[in-house]
Backbone as CSV, one residue per row, in Angstrom:
resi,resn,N_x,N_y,N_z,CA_x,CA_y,CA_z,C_x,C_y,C_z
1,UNK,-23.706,-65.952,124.049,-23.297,-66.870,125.091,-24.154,-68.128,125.066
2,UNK,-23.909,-68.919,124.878,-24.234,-70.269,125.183,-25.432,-70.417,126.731
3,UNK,-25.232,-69.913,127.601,-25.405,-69.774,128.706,-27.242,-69.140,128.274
4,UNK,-26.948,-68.789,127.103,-28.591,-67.858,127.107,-29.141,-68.996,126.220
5,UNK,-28.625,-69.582,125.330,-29.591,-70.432,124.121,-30.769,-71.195,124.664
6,UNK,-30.521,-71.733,126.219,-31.727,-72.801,126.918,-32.813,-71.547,127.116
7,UNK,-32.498,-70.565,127.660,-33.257,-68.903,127.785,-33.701,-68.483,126.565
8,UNK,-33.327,-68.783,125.636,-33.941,-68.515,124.343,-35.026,-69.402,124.043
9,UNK,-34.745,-70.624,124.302,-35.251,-72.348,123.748,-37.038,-71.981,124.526
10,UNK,-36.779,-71.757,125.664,-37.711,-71.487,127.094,-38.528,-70.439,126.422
11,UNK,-38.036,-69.368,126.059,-39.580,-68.368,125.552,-39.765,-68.456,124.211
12,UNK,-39.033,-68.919,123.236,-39.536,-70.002,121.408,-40.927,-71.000,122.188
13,UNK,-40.677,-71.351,122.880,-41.528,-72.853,123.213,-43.212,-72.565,123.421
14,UNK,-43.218,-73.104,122.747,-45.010,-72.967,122.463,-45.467,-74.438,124.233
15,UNK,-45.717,-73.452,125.374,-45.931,-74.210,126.650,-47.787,-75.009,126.074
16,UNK,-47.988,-74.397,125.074,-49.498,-75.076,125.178,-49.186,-76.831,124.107
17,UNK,-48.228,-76.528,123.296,-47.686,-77.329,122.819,-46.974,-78.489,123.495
18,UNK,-46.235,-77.859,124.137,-45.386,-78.990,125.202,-45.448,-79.415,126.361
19,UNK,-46.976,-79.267,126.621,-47.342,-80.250,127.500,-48.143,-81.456,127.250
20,UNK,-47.795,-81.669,126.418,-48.249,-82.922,125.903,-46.835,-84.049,126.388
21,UNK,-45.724,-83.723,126.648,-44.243,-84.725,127.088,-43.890,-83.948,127.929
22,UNK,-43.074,-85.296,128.535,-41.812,-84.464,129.512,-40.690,-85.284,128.805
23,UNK,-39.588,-84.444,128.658,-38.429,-84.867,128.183,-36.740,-84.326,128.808
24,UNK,-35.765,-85.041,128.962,-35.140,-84.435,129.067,-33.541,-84.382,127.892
25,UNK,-32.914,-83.224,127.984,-31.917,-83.343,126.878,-30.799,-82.756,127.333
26,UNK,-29.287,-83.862,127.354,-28.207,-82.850,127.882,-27.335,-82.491,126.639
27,UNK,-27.287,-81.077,126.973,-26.801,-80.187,125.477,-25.427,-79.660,125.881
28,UNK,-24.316,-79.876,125.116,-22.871,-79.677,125.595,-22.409,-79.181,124.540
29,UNK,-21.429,-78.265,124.780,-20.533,-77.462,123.771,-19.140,-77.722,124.299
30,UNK,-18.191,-78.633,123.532,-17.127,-79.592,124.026,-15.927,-78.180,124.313
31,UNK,-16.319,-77.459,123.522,-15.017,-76.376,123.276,-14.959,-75.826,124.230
32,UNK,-16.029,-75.910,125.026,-16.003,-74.517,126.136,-16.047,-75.477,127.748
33,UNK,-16.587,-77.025,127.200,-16.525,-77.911,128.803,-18.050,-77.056,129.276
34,UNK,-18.717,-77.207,129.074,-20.008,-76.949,129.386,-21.333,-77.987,128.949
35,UNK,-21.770,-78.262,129.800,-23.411,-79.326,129.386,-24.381,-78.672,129.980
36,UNK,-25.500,-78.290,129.554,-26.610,-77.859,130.199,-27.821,-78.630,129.904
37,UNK,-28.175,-78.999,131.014,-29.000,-80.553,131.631,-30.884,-79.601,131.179
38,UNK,-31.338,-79.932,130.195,-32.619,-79.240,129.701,-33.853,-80.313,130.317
39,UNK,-34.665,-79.621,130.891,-36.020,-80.557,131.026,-37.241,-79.526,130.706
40,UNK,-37.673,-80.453,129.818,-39.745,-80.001,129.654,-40.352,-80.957,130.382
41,UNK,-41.508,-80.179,131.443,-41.968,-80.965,132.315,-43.477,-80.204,131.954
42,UNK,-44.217,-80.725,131.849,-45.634,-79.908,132.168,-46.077,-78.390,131.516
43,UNK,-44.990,-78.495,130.350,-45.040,-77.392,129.689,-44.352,-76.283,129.931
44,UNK,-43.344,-76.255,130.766,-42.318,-75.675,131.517,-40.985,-75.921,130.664
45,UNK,-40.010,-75.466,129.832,-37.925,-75.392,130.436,-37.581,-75.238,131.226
46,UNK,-36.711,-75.959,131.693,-36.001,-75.713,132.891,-34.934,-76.564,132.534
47,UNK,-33.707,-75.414,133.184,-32.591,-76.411,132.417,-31.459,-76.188,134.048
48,UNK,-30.210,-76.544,134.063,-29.128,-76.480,135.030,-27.588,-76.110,133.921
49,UNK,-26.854,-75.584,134.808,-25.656,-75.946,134.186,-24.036,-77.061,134.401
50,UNK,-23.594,-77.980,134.000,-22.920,-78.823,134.427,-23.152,-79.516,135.150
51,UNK,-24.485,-80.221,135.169,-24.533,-81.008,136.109,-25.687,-81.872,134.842
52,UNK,-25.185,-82.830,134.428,-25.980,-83.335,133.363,-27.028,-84.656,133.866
53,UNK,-27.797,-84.816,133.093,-29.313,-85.801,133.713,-28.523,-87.054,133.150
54,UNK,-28.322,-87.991,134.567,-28.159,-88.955,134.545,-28.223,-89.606,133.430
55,UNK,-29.348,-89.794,132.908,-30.479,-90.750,131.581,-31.072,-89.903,131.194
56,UNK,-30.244,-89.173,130.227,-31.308,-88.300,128.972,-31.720,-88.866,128.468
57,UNK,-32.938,-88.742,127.570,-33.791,-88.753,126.446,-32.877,-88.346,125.366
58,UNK,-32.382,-87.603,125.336,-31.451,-87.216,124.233,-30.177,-86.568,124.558
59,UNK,-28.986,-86.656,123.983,-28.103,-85.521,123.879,-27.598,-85.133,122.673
60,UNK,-27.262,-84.077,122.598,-26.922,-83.182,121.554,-25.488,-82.283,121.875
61,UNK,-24.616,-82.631,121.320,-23.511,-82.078,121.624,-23.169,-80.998,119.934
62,UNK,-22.661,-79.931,120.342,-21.856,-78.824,119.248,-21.136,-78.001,119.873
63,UNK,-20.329,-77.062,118.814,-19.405,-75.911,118.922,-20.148,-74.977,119.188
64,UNK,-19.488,-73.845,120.121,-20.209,-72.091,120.411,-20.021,-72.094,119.092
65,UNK,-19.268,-72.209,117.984,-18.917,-71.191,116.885,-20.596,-72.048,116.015
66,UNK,-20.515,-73.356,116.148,-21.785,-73.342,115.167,-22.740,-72.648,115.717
67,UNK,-23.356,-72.652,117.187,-24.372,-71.665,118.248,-24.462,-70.524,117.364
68,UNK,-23.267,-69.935,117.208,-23.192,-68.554,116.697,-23.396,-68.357,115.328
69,UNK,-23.418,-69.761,114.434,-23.857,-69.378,113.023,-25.140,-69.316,112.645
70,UNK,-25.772,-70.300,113.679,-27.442,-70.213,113.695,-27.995,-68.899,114.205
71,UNK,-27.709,-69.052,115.405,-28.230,-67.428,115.896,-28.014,-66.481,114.583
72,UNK,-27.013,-66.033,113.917,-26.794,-64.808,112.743,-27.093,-65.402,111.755
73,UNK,-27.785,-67.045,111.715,-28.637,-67.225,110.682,-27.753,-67.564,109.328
74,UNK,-26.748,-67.795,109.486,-25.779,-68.344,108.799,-25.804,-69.689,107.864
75,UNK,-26.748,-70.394,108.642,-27.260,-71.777,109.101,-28.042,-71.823,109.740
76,UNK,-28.948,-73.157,109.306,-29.683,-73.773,110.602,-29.565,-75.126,110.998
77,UNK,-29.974,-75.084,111.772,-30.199,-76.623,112.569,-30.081,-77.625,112.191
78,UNK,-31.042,-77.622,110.789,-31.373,-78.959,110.329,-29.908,-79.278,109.078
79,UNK,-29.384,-77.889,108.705,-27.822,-78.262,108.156,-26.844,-78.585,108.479
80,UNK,-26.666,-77.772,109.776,-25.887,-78.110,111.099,-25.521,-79.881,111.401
81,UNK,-26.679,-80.640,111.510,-26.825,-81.690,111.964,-25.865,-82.476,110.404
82,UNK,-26.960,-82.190,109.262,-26.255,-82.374,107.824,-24.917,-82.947,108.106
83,UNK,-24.488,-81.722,107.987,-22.894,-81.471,107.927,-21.713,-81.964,108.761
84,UNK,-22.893,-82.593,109.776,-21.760,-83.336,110.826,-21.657,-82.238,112.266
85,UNK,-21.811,-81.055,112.591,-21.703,-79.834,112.814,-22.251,-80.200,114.063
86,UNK,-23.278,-81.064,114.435,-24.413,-80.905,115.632,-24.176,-83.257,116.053
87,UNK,-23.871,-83.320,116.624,-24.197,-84.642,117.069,-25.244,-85.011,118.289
88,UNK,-26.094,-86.056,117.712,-27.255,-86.082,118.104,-26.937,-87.721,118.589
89,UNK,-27.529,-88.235,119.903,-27.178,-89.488,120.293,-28.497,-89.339,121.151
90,UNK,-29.160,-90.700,121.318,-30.303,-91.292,122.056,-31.528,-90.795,121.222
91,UNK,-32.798,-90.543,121.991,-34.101,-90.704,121.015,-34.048,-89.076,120.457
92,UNK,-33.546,-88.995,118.786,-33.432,-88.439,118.098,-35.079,-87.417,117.972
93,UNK,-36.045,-88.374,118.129,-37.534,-87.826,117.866,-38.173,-86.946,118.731
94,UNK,-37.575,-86.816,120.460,-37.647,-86.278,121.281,-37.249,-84.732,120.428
95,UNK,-36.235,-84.443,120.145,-35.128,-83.526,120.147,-35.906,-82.680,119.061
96,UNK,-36.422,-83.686,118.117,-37.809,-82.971,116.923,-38.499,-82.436,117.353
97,UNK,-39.644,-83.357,118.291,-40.820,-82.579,119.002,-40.367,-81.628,119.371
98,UNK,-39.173,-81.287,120.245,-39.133,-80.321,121.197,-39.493,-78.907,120.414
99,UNK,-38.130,-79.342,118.958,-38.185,-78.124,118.193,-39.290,-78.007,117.233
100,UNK,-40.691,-78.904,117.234,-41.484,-78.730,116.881,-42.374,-77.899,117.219
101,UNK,-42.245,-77.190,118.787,-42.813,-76.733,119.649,-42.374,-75.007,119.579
102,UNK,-41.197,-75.130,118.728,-40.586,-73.413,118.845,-41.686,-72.402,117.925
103,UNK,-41.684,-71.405,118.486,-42.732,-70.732,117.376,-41.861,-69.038,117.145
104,UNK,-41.617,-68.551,116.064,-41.194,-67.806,116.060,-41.966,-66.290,116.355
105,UNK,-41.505,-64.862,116.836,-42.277,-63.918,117.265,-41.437,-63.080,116.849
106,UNK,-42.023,-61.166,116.414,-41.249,-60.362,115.902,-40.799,-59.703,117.424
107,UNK,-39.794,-59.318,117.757,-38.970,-59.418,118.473,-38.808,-57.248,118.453
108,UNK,-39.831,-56.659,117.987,-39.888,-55.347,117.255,-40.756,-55.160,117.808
109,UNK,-42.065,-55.936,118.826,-43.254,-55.340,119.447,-43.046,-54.291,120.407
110,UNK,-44.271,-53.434,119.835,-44.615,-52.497,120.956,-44.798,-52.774,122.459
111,UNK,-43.577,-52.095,123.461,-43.560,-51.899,124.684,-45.306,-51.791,125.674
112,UNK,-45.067,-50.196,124.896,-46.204,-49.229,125.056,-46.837,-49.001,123.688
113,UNK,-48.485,-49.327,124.066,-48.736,-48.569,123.009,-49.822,-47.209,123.660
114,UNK,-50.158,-46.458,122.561,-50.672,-45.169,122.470,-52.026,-45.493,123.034
């Protein structure tokens, strides 16, 4: 679901990293009529749904179906964009940092341990 990717974006995000900006980015998936209005503030995500920021910093508009090729890793991001797949409008460099900030984690950690 689309609805989770800003929920995903939010615990990737390295908060010691991204408080260095505040930015904001409205991210829309045309197919489905959905924008979700993203802000980093103080090292924080926080995003809304359909109700988009006046004056983004950036927007980024795509398809659920590309969403769904990245997630299963099909693709990424930076091909996505390539290919025409991802449209990117206003300060492009924002939209870098942000994802400069993602850090990946094994997703297999121990609950409990012994």
């Amino acid at each position: 679901l689309p609805a989770l990717a800003p929920d995903l974006l939010a615990v990737r995000m390295d908060s010691a990293k991204a408080v260095e900006r505040d930015i904001t980015i409205n991210w829309s998936f045309a197919d489905l009529s959905e924008v979700y209005a993203i802000t980093v503030r103080n090292g924080v995500m926080t995003y809304r749904k359909n109700k988009p920021h006046a004056k983004a910093d950036t927007s980024v508009a795509m398809s659920k179906s590309t969403l769904d090729r990245i997630a299963t890793r099909q693709t990424d991001f930076a091909a996505a964009i390539k290919n025409g797949e991802i449209q990117i409008n206003g300060e492009k460099a924002q939209l870098a940092w942000l994802m400069s900030t993602m850090v990946s984690f094994n997703p297999g950690f121990n609950i409990v341990e012994p």
